[in-house]
C-alpha positions in Angstrom: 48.1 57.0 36.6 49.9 56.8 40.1 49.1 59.3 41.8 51.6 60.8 45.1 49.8 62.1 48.4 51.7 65.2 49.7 52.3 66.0 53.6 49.9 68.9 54.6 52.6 71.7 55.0 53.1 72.8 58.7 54.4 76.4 59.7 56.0 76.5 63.2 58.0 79.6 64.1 59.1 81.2 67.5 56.2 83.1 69.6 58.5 86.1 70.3 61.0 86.7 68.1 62.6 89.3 70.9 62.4 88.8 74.7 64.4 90.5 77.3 66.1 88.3 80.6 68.1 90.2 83.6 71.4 88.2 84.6 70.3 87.7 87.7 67.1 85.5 87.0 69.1 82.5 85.6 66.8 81.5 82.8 66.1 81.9 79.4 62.5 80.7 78.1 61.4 80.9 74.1 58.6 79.1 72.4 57.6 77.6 69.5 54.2 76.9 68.1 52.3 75.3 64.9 50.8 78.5 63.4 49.0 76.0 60.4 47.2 73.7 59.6 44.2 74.1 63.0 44.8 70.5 63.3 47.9 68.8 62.7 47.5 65.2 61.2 51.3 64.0 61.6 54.3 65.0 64.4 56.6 67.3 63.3 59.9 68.4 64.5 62.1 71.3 64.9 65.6 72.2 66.3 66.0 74.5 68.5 69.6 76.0 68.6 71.7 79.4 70.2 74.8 81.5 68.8 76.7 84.0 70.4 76.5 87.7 69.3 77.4 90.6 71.8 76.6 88.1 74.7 79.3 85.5 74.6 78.4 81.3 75.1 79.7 79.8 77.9 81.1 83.8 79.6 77.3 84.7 79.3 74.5 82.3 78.5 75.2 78.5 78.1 73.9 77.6 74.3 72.2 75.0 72.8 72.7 73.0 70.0 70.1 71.0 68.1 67.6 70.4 70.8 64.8 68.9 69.6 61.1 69.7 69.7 58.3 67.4 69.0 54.5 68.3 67.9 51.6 66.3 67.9 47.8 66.7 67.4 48.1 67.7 71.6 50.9 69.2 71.7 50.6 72.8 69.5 53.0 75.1 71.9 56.3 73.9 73.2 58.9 75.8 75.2 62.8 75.6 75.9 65.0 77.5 78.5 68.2 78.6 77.8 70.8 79.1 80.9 71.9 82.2 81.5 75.4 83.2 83.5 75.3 85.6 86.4 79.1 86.5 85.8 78.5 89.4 88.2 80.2 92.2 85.6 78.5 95.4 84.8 78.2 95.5 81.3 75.2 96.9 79.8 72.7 95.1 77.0 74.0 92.1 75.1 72.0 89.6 73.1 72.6 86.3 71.6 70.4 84.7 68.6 68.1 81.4 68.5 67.3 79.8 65.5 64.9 77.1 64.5 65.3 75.0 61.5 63.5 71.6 60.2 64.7 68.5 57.7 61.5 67.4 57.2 59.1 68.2 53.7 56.6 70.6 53.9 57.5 72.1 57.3 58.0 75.7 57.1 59.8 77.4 59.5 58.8 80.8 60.0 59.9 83.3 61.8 62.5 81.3 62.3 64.8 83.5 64.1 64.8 85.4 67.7 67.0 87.1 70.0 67.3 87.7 74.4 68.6 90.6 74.9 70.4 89.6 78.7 70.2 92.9 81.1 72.2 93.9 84.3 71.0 92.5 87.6 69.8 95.8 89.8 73.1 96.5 91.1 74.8 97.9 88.0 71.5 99.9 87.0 73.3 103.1 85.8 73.6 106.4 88.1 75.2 109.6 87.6 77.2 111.6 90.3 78.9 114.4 90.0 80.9 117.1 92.2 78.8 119.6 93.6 80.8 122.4 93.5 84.3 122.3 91.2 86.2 125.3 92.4 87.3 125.6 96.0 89.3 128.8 97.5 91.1 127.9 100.7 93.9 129.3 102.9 97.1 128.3 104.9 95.8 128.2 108.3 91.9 127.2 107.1 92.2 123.9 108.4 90.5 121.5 105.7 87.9 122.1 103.1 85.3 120.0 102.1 83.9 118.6 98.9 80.4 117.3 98.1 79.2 114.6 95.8 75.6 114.4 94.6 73.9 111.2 92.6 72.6 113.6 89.6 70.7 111.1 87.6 69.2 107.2 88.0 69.5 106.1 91.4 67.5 104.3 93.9 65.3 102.4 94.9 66.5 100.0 91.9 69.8 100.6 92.8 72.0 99.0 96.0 74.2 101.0 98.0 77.4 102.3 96.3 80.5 103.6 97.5 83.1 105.7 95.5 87.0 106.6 95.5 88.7 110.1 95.8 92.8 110.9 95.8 94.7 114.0 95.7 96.7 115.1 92.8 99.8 117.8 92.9 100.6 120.7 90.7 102.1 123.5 92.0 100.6 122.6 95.5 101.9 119.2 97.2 101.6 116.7 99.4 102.8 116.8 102.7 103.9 120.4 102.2 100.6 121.8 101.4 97.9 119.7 101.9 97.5 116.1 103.4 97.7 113.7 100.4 94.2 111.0 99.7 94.9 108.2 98.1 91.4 106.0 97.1 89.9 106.7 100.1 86.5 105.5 100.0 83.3 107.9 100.5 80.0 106.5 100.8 77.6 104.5 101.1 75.5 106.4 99.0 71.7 105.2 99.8 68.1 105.9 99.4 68.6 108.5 102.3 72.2 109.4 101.6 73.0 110.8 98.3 75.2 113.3 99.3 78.4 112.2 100.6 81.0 114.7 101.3 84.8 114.3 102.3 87.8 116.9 103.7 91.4 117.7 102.8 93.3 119.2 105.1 95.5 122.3 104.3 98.9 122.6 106.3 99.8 125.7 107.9 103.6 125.6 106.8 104.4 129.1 108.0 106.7 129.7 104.9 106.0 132.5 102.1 106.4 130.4 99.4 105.5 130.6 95.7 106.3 132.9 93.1 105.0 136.3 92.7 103.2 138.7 90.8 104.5 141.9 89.0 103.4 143.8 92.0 104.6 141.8 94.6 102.4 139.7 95.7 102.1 136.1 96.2 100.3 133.6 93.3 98.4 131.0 95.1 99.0 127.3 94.5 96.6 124.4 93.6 96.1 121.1 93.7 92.9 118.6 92.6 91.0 116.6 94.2 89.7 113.5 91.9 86.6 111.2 92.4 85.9 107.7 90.7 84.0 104.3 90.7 85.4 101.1 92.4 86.7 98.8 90.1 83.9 96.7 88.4 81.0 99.1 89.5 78.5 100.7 87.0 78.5 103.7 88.5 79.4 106.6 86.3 81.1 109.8 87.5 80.6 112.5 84.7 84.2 113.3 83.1 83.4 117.1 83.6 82.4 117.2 87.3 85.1 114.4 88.5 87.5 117.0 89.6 88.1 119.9 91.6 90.4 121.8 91.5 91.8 123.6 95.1 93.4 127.3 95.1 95.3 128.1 98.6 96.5 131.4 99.0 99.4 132.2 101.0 98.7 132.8 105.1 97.6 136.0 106.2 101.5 137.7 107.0 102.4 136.4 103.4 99.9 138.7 101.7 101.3 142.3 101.7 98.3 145.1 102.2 99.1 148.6 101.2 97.9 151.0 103.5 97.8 154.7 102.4 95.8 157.9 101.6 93.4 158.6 98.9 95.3 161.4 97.8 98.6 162.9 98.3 97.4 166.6 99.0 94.7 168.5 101.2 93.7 172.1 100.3 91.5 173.4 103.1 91.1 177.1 104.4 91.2 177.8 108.3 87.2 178.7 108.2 86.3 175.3 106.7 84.5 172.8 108.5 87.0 169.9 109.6 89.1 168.3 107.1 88.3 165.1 106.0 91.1 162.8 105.4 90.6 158.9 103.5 92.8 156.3 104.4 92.5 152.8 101.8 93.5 149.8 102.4 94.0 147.0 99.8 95.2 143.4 99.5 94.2 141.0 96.7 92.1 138.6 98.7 90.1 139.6 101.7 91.9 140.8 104.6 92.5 138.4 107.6 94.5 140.7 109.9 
């Protein structure tokens, strides 16, 4: 009878079927290693290849196709480096896949699969600011008021030095009349030691009684906002609910009628009474400046 000797069957699979890189450091390393038999009686080989999943080839990582790994009775563990593309955009976790496969018999590959999961470089590490305050109450004459902004969440040391942008938008206030108009003018740095940066918008002192009026005569105030956001390509997030304030400016001082008169229209006193006491009020619908 004839009889066939078989191949000992080899398993080599991928160390770590899930490893993490930051854009930044360049490189990709994964390894693959013969899990059985202890000693390996004949060379084996693997390919090593790379696909594209959230992380794109050649935007992302440059892939690999086919590269070839070779094991021997002294060589058990062998490694291979994937590049990886600093493209300098913010753009949270991505991954891209390696596989391993074999043509020859009895070589099992197993696990066969993995992934890097590529990370942002320090400088996009995600913080949070927000407006400090969202409601502001000015008046003609005031001069300017100013506006906060606060990092809220993340923040240094990991991350670098940020700025941010802030412009001016009408409603029933506007630019020139009312208020001096921004347009992305830039507030910051934010740092370690600064993470409150505030700017001012000035109010103009127009000297006109302008706006429409209530059912009892007096003046509505106008508004205007004020709106903060990121520079283009930065991964700094300003919350959608604290990105803009809004600016009321009531009319100047001689716009604002005050009614002046007495408590009551009559006085009933007798002439052995003690002196009569008289109340005069004064009102106006915001706090009186003259």
């Amino acid at each position: 009878s004839l009889s066939v000797s078989l191949p000992v069957p080899v398993r080599v699979g991928l160390v770590v079927t899930t490893s993490g890189v930051r854009e930044d450091e360049l490189v990709a390393t994964a390894c693959a290693t013969v899990f059985s038999p202890p000693v390996l009686e004949r060379e084996v080989s693997v390919m090593a290849s790379s696909r594209s999943q959230t992380a794109d080839e050649g935007d992302d990582f440059l892939g690999i196709e086919g590269k070839e790994l070779i094991f021997s009775r002294d060589t058990r563990t062998l490694c291979f480096n994937v590049t990886i593309l600093n493209d300098g955009d913010c753009e949270g976790l991505e991954f891209f896949s390696l596989s391993l496969t074999s043509s020859q018999q009895r070589v099992v590959v197993a696990p066969s699969t993995g992934y890097v999961i590529i990370s942002d470089p320090p400088l996009c590490t995600s913080v949070e600011v927000g407006l400090e305050q969202q409601s502001f109450t000015t008046y003609e004459g005031a001069g300017s008021t100013e506006v906060c902004v606060r990092i809220e969440r993340g923040g240094f040391p990991t991350t670098q030095p940020f700025s941010l942008l802030v412009s001016t938008q009408d409603a029933s206030a506007t630019a020139p009349s009312d208020y001096l108009a921004l347009s992305d003018v830039v507030i910051g740095p934010f740092t370690a030691s600064n993470t409150v940066q505030c700017f001012s918008v000035t109010i103009v002192r127009d000297a006109v009684c302008e706006g429409e009026v209530d059912e009892e005569g007096y003046p509505r105030p106008e508004v205007f906002s004020a709106i903060v956001r990121s520079e283009e390509g930065s991964s700094v997030e300003v919350r959608g609910s604290s990105s803009v304030a809004t600016i009321t400016i009531e009319e100047a001082a001689e716009c604002i009628p005050v009614v002046v008169g007495f408590d009551q229209v009559s006085y009933t006193a007798r002439e052995t009474d003690e002196p009569l006491g008289v109340v005069v009020n004064v009102s106006s619908p915001v706090v009186l400046r003259r």
